[in-house]
N, C-alpha and C positions, 0 to 999 in steps of 0.2 A: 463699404464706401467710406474714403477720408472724410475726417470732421470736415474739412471746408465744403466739400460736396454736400454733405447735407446740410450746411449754415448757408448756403447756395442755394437749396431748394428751396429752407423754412424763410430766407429772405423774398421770395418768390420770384426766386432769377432764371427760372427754370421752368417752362412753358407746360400744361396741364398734358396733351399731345406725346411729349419726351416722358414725362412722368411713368404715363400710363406704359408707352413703352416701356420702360426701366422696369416697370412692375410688373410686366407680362414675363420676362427674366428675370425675374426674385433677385435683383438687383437694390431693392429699396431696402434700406434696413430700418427697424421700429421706431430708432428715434425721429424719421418724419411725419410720425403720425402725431407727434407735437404742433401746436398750429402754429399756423405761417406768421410770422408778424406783422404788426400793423402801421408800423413807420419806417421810415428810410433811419432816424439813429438807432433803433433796433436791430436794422437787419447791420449797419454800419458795427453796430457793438459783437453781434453775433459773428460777422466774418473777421474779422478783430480777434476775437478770443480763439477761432478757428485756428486760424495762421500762428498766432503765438502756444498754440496745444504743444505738447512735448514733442509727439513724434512729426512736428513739419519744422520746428527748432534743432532737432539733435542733430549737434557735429557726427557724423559717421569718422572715424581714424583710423588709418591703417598704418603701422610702426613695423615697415620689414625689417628692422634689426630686431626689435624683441622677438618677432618670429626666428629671425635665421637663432637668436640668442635660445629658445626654447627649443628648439630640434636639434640643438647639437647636444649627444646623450651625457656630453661634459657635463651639463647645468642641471641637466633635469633630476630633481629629489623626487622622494614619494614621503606621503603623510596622510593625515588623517583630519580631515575638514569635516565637523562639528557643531550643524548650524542649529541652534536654539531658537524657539519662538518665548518668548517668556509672557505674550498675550495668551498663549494656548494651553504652555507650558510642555509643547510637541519640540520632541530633540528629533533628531538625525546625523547617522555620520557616514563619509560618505570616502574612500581609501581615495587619493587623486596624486597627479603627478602635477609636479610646480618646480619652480625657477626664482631664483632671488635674483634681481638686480641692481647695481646701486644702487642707493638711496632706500634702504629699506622696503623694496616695492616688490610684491610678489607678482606670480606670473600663475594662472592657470587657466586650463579649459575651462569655456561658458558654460553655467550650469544653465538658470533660468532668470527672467528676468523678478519672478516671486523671490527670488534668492538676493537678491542686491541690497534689500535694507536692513535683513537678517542678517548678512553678513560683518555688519559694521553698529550691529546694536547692544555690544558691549558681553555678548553673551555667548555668540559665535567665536569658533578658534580655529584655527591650524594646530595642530599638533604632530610634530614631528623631531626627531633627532638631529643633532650638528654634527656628530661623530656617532660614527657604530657602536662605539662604549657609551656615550653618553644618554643623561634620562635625557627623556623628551620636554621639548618645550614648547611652551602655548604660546600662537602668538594671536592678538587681537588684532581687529583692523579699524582704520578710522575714515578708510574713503577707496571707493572700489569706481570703477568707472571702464566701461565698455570698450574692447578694440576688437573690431573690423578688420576680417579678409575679404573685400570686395566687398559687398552688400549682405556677406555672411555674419551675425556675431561669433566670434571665433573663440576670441579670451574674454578675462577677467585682469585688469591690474589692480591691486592692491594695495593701499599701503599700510601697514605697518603702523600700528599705534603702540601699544604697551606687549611686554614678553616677558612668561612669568616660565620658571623651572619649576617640572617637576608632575 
């Protein structure tokens, strides 16, 4: 159930009758066993914080040129993405196929969404080559942000903060 639905129920906008229903189909999820509030600016603050939650704010985007620009096998590189946790001190690396486009902005498939703050926390890299002779180079990122095929997460855009050789 979306936050609002249950900031719906805990406001008591939601008749005891439907409840039981909803429960008879394991529909209700645990955080309505929080109690219901006891004023109208309470349940007004609760459906509030509801509707401003991340996932009823987030722009979904869909960019078909960076798509058609990722499937044409012109662009696409291969490399080696290297995500550090330095709270855990747990590495991972993981071979992936990417795409630079202007502006320093990399291009690749979605991993996870556990993946997005790791990616940009100064720790994680890209590593990969510019030329087949050349060493590899790391690059770090400073702001990663979701694209959308349809209501699918599809990519990852990237951009590009510091690049170090070697």
């Amino acid at each position: 159930m979306r936050p609002l639905g249950v900031a719906a129920i805990r406001a008591g906008l939601v008749s005891q009758d439907s409840l039981d229903e909803l429960g008879k189909w394991g529909l209700l999820p645990r955080k309505i066993d929080e109690p219901i509030v006891s004023s109208p600016e309470q349940a007004v603050i609760l459906i509030q914080e509801a509707l401003e939650a991340e996932d009823q704010v987030r722009l979904k985007k869909t960019d078909l040129d960076v798509l058609k620009f990722f499937l044409n096998e012109k662009n696409q590189k291969r490399g080696r993405l290297v995500i550090h946790d330095p709270d855990t001190g747990e590495k991972a690396s993981k071979t992936v196929s990417f795409c630079i486009l202007p502006g320093k902005r990399y291009v690749m498939p979605w991993l996870s969404d556990s993946a997005l703050d790791l990616l940009v926390n100064d720790h994680s890299y890209l590593s990969h080559k510019v030329t087949a002779d050349a060493k590899p180079q790391r690059v770090y990122f400073n702001d990663v942000r979701e694209l959308y095929f349809g209501d699918v997460k599809a990519f990852m855009v990237l951009e590009a903060g510091s690049v170090e050789s070697g």
